[in-house]
Biopython code that builds the backbone (N, CA, C, O; Angstrom):
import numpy as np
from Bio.PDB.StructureBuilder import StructureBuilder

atoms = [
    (1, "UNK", "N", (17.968, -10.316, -10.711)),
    (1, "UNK", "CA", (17.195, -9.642, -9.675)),
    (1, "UNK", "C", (15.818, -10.280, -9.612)),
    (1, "UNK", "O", (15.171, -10.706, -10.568)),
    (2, "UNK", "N", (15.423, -10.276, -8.132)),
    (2, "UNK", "CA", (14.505, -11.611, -8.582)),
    (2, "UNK", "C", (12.784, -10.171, -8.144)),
    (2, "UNK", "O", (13.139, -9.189, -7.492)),
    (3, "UNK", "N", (11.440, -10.221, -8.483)),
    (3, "UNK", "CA", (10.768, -9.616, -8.247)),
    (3, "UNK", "C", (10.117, -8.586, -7.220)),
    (3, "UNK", "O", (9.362, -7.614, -7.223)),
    (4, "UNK", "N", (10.918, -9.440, -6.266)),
    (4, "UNK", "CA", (10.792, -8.734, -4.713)),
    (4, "UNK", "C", (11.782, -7.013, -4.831)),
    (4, "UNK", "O", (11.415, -5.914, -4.415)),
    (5, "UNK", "N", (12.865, -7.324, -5.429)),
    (5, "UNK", "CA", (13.819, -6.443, -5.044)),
    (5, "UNK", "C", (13.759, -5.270, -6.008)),
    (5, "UNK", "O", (14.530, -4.327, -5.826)),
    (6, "UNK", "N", (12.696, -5.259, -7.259)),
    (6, "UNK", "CA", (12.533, -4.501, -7.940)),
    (6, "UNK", "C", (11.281, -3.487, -7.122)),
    (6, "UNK", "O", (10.279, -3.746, -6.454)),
    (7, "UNK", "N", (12.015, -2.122, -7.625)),
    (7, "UNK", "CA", (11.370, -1.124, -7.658)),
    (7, "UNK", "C", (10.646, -0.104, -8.431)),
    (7, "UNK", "O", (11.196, 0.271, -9.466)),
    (8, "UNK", "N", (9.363, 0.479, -8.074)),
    (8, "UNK", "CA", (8.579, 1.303, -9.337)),
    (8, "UNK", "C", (8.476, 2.363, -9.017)),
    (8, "UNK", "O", (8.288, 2.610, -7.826)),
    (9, "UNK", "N", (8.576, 3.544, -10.118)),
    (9, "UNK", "CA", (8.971, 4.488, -10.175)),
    (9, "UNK", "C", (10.487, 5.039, -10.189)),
    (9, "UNK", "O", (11.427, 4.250, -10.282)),
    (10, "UNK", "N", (10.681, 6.462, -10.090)),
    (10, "UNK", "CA", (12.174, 7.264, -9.903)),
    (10, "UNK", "C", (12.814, 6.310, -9.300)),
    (10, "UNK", "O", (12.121, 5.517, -8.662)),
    (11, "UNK", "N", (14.327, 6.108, -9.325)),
    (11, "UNK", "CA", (15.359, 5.784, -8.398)),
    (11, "UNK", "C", (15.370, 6.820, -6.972)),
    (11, "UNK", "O", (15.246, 8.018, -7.225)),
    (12, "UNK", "N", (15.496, 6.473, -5.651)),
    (12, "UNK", "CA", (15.531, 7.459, -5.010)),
    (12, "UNK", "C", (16.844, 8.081, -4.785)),
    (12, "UNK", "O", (17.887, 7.452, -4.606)),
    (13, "UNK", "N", (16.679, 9.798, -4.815)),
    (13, "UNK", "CA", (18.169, 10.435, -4.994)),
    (13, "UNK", "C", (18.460, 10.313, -3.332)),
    (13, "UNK", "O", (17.644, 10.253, -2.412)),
    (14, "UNK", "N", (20.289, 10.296, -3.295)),
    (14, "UNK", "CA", (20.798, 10.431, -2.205)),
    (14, "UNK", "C", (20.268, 11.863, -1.728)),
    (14, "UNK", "O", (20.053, 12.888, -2.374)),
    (15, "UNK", "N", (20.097, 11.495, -0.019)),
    (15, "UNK", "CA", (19.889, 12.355, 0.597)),
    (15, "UNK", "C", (21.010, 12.619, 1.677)),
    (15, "UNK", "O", (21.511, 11.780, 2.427)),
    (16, "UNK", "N", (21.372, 14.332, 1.571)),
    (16, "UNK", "CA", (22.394, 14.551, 2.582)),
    (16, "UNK", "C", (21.853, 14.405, 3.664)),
    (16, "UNK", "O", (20.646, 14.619, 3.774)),
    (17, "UNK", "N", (22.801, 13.908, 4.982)),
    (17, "UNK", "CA", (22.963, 14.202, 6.177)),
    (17, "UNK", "C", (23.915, 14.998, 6.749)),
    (17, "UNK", "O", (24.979, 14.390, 6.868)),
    (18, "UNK", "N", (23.946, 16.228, 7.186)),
    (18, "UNK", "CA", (25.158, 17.027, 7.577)),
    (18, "UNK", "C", (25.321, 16.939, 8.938)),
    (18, "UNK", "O", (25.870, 17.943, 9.392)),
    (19, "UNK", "N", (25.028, 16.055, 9.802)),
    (19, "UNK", "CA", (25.733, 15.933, 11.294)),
    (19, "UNK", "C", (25.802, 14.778, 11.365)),
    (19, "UNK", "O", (25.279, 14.047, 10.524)),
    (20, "UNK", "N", (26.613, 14.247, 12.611)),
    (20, "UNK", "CA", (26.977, 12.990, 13.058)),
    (20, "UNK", "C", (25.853, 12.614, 14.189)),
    (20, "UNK", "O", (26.141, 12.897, 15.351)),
    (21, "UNK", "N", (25.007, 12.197, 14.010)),
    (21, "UNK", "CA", (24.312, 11.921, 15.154)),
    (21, "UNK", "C", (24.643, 10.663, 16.148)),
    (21, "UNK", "O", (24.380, 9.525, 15.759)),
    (22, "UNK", "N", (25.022, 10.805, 16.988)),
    (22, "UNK", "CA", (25.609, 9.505, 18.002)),
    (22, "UNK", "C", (24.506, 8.950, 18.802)),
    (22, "UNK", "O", (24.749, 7.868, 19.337)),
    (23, "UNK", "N", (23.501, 9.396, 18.969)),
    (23, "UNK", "CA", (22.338, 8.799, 20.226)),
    (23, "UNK", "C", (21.380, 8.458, 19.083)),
    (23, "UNK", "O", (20.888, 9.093, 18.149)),
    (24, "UNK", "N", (21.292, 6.809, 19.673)),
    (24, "UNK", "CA", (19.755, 5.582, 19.098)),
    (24, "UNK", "C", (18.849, 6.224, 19.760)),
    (24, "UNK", "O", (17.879, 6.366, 19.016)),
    (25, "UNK", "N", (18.664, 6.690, 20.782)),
    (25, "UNK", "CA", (17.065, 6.574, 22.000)),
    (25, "UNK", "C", (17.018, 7.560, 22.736)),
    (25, "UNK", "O", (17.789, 8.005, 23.586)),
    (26, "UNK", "N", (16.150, 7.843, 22.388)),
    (26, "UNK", "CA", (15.837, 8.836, 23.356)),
    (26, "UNK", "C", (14.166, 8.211, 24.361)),
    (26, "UNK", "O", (13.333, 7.576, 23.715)),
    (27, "UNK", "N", (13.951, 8.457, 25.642)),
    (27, "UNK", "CA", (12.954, 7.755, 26.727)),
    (27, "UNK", "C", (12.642, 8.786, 27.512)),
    (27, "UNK", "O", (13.348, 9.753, 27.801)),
    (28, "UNK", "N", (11.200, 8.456, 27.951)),
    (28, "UNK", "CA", (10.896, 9.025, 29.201)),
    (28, "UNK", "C", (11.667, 8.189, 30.269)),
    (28, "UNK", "O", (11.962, 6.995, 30.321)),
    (29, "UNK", "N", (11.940, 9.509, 31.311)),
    (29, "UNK", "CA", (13.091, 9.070, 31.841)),
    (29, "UNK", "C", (12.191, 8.460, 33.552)),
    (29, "UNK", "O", (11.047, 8.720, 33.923)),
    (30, "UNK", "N", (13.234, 7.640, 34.231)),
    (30, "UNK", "CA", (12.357, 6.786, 34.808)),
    (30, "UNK", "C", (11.927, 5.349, 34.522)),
    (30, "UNK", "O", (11.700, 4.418, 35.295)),
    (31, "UNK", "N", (11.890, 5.420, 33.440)),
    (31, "UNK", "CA", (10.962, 3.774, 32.734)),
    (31, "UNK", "C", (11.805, 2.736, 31.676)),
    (31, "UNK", "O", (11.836, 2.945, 30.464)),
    (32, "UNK", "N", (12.462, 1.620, 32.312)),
    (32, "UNK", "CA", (13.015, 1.270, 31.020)),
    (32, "UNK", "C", (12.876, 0.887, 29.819)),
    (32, "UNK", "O", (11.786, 0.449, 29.449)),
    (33, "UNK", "N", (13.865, 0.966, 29.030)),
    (33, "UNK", "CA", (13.591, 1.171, 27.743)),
    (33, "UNK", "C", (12.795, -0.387, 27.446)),
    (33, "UNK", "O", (11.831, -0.377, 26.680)),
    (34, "UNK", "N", (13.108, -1.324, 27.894)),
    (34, "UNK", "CA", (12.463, -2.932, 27.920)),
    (34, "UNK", "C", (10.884, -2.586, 28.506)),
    (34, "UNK", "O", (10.113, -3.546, 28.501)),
    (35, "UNK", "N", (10.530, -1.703, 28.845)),
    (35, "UNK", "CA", (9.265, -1.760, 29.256)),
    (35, "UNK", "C", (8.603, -0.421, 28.356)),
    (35, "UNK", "O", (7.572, 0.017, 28.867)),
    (36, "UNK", "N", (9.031, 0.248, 27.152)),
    (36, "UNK", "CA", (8.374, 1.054, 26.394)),
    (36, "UNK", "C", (8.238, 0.586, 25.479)),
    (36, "UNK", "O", (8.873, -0.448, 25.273)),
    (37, "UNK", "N", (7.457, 1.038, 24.589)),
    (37, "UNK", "CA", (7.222, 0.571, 22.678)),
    (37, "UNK", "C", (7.884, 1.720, 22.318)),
    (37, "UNK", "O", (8.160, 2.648, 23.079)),
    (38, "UNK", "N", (8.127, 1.646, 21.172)),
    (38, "UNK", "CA", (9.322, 2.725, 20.559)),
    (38, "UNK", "C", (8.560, 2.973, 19.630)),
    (38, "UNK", "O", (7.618, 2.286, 19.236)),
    (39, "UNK", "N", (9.097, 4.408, 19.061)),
    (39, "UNK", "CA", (8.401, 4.944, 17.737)),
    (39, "UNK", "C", (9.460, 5.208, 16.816)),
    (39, "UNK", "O", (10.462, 5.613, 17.407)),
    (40, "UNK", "N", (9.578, 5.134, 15.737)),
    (40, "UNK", "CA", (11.827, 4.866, 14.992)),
    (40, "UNK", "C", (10.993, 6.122, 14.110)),
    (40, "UNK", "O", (9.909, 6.302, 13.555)),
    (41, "UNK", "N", (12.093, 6.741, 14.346)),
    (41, "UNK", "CA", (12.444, 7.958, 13.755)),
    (41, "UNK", "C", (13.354, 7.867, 12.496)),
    (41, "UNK", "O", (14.490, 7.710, 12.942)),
    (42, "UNK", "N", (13.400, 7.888, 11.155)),
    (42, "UNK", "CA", (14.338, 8.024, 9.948)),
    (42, "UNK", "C", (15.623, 9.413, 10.418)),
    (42, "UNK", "O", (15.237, 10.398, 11.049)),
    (43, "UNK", "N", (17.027, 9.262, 10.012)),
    (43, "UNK", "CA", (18.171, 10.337, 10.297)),
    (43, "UNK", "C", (17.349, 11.484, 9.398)),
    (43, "UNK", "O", (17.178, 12.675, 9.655)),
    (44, "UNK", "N", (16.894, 10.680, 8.228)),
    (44, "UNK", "CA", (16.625, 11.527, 7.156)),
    (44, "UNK", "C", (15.168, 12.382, 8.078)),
    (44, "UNK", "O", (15.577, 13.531, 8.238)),
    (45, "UNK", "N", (14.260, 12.317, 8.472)),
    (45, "UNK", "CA", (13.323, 12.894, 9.305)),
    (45, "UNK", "C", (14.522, 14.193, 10.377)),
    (45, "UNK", "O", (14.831, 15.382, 10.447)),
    (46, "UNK", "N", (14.734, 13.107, 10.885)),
    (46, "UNK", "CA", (15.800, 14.010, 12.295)),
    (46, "UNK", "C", (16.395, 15.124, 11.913)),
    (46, "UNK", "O", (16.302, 16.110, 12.643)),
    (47, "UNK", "N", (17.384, 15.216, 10.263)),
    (47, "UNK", "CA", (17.631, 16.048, 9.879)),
    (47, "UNK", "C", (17.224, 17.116, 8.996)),
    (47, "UNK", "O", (17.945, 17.934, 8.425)),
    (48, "UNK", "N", (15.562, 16.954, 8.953)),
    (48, "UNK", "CA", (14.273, 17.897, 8.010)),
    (48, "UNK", "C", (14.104, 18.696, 9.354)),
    (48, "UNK", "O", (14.306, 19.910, 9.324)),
    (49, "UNK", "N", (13.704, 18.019, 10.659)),
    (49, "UNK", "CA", (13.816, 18.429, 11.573)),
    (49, "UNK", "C", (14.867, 19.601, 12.208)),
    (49, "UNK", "O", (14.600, 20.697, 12.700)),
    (50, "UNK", "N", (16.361, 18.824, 11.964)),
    (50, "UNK", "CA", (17.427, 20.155, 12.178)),
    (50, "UNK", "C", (17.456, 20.756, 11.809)),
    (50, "UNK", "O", (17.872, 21.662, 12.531)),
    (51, "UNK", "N", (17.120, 21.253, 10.265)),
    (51, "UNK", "CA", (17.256, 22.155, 9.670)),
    (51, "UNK", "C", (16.262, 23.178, 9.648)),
    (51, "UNK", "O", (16.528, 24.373, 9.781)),
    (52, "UNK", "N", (15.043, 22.684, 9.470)),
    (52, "UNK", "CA", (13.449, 23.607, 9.947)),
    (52, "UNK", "C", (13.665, 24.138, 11.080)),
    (52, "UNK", "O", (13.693, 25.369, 11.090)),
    (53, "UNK", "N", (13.837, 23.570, 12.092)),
    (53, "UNK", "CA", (13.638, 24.325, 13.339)),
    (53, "UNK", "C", (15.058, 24.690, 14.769)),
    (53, "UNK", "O", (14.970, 25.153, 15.906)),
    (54, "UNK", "N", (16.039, 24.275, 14.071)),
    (54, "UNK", "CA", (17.949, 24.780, 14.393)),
    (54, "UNK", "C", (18.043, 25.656, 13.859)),
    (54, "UNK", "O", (18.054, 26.819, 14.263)),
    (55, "UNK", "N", (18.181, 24.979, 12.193)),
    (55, "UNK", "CA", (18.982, 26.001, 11.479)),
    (55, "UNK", "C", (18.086, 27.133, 11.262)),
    (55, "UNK", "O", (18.512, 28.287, 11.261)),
    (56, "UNK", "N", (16.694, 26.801, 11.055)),
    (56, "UNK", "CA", (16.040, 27.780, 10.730)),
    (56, "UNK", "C", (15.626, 28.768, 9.637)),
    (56, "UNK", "O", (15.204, 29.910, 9.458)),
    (57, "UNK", "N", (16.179, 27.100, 8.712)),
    (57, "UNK", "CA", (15.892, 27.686, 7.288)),
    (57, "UNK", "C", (14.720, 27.562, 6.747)),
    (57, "UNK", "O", (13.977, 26.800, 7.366)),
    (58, "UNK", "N", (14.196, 28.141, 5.616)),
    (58, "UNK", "CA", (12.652, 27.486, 5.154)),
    (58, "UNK", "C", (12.815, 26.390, 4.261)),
    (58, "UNK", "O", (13.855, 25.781, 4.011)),
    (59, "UNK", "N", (11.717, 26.215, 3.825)),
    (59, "UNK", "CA", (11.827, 24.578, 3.086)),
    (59, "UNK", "C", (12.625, 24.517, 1.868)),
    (59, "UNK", "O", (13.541, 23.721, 1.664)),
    (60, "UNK", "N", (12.113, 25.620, 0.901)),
    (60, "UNK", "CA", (13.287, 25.430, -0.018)),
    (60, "UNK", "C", (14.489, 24.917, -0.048)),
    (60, "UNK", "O", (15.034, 24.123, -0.815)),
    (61, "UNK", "N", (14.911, 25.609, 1.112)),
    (61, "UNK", "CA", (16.748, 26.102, 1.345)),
    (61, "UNK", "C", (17.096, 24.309, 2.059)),
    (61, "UNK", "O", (18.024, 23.582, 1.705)),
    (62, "UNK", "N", (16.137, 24.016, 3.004)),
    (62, "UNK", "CA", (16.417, 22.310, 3.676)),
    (62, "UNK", "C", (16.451, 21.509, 2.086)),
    (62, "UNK", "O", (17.452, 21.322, 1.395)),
    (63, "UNK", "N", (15.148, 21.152, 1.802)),
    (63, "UNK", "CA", (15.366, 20.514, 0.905)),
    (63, "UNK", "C", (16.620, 20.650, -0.401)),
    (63, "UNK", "O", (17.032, 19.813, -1.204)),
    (64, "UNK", "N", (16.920, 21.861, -0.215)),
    (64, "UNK", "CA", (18.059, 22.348, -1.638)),
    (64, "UNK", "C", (19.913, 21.012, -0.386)),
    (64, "UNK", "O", (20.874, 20.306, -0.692)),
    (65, "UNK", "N", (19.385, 21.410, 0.601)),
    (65, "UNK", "CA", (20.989, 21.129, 1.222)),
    (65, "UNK", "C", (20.649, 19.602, 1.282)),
    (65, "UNK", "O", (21.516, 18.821, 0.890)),
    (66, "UNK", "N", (19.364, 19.075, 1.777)),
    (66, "UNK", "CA", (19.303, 17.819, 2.048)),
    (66, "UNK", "C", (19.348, 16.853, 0.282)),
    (66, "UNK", "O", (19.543, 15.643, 0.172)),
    (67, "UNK", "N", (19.153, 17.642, -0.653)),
    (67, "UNK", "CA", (19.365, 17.191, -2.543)),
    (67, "UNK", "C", (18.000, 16.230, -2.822)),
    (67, "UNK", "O", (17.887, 15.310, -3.632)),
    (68, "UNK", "N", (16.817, 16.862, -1.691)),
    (68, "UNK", "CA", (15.351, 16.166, -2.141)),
    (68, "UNK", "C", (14.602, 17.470, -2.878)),
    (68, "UNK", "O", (14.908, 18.661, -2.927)),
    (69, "UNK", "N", (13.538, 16.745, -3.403)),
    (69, "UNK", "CA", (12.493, 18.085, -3.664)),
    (69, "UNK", "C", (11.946, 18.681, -2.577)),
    (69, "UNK", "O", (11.883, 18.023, -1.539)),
    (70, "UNK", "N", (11.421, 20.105, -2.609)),
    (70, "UNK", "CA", (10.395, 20.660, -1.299)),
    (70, "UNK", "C", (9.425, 19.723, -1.121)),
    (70, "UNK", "O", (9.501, 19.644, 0.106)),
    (71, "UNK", "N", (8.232, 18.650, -1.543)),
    (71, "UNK", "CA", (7.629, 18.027, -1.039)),
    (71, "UNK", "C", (8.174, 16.832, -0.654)),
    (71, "UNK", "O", (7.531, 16.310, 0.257)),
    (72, "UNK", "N", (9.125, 16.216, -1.020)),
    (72, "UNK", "CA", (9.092, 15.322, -0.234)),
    (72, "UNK", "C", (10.351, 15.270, 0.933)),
    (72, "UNK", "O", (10.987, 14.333, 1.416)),
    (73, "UNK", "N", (10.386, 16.736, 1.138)),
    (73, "UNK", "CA", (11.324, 17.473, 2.350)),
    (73, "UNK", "C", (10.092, 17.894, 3.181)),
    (73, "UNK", "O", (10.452, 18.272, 4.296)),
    (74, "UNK", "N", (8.890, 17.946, 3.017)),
    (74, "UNK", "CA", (7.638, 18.586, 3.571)),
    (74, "UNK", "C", (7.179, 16.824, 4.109)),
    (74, "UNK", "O", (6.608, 16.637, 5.184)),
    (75, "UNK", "N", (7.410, 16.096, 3.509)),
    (75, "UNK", "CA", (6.710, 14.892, 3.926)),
    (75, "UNK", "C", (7.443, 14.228, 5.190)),
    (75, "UNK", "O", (6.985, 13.553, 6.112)),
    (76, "UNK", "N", (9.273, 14.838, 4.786)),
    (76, "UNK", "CA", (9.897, 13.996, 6.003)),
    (76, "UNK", "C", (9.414, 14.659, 7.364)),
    (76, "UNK", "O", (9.356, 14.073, 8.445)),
    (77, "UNK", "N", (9.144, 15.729, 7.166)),
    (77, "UNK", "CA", (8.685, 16.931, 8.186)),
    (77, "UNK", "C", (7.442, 16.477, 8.911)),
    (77, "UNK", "O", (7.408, 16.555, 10.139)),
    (78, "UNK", "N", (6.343, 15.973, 8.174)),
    (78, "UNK", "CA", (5.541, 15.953, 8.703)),
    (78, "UNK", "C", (5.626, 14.628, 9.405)),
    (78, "UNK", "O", (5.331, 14.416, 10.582)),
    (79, "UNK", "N", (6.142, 13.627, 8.378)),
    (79, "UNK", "CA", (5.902, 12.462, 9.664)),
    (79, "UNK", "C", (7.443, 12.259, 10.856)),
    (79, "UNK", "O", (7.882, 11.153, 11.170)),
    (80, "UNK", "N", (7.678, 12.793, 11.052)),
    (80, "UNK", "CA", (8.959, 13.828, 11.613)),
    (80, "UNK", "C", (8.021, 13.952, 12.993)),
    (80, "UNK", "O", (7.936, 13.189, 13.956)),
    (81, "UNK", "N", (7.366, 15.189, 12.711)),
    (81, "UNK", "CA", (6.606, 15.691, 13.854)),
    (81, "UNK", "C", (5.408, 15.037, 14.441)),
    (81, "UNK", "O", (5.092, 15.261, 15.610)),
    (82, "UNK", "N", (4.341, 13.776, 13.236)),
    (82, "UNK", "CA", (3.678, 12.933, 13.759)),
    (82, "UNK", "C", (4.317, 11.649, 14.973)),
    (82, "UNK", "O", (3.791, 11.033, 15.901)),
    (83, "UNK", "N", (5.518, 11.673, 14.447)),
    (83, "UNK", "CA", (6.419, 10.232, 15.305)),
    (83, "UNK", "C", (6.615, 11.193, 16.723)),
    (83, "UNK", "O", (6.308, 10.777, 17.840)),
    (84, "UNK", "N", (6.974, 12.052, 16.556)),
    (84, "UNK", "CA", (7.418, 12.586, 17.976)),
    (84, "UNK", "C", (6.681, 13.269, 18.744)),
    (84, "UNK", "O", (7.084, 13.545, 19.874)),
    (85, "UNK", "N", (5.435, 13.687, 18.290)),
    (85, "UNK", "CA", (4.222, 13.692, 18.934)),
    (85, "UNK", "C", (3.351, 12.647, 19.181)),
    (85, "UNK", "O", (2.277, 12.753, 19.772)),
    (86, "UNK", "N", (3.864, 11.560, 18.686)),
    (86, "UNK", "CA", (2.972, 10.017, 19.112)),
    (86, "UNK", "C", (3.786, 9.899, 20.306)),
    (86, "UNK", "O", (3.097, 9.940, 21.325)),
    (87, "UNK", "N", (5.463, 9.718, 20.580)),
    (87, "UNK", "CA", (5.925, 9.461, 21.838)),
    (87, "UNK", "C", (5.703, 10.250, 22.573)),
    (87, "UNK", "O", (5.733, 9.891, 23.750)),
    (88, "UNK", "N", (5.427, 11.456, 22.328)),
    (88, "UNK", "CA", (5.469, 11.960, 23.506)),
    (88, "UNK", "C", (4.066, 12.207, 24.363)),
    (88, "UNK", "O", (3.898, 12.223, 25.582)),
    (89, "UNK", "N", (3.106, 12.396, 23.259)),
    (89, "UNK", "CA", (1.864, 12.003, 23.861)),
    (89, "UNK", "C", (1.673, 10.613, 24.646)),
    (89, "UNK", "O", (0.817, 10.633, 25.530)),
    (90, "UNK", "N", (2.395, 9.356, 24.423)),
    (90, "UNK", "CA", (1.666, 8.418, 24.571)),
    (90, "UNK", "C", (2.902, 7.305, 24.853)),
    (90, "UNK", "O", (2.840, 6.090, 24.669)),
    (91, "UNK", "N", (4.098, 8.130, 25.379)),
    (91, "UNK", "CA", (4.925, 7.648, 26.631)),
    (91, "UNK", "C", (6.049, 6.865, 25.765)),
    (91, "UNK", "O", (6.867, 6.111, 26.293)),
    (92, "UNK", "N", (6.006, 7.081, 24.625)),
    (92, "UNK", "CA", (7.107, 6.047, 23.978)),
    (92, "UNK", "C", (8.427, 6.264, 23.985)),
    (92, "UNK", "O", (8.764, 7.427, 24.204)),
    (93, "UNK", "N", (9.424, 5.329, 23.775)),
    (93, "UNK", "CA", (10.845, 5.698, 23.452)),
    (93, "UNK", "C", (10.669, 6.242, 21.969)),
    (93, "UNK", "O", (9.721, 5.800, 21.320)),
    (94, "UNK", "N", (11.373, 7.009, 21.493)),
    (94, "UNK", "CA", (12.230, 7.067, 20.053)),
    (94, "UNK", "C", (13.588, 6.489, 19.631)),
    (94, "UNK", "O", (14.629, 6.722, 20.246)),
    (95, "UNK", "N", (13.509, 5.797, 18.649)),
    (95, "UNK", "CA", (14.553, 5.149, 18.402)),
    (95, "UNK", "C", (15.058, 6.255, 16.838)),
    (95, "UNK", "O", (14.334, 6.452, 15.862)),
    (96, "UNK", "N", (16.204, 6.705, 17.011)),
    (96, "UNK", "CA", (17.133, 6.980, 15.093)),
    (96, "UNK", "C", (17.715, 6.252, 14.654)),
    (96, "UNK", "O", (18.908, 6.012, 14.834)),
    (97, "UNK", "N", (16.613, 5.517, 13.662)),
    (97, "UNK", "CA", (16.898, 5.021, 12.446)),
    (97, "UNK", "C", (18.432, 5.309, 11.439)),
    (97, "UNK", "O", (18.620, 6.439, 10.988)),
    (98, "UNK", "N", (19.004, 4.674, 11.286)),
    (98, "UNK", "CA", (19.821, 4.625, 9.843)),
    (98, "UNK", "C", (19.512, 3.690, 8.688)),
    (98, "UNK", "O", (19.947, 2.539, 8.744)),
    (99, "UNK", "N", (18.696, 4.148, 7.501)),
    (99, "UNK", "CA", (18.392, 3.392, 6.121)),
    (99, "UNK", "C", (19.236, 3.550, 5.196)),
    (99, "UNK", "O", (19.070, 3.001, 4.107)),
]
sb = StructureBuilder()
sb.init_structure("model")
sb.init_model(0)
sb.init_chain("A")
sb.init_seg("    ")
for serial, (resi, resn, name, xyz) in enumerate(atoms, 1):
    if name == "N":
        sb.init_residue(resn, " ", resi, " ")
    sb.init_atom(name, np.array(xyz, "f"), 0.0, 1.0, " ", f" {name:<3s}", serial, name[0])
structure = sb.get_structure()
């Protein structure tokens, strides 16, 4: 393993995803997607997202299903809601990420 590919700190634990999400993009509609800047959204965000404000669970209970801790189920959240308040303030596509 050559230096680049090493990592510091914890291993990161798998994180669940419990839906199939089929749509990359979402756009203001009207404008093509070749003429917006995109803001990429993580599944793992999308689904801190489903669960906070669908399912309507509190953080504990997301983070317990998604197999992260509450903060860093609070972190996908927040930059969750920073990405999708940057497009939408400021005209962008969103793209969902798969890492």
């Amino acid at each position: 393993m050559n230096e680049e590919n090493k990592r510091l700190g914890r291993p990161r634990r798998r994180r669940r995803i419990r839906f199939n999400h089929q749509i990359n993009y979402y756009k203001p509609q009207g404008v093509p997607l070749r003429n917006l800047a995109v803001e990429e959204i993580s599944i793992e965000e999308l689904e801190a997202l489903r669960l906070k404000n669908i399912d309507n669970l509190d953080q504990n209970e997301c983070a317990e299903k998604m197999n992260i801790s509450q903060s860093t189920f609070q972190r996908l959240l927040s930059e969750a809601y920073k990405k999708i308040s940057r497009a939408l303030i400021e005209g962008k596509a969103i793209r969902v990420t798969r890492s």
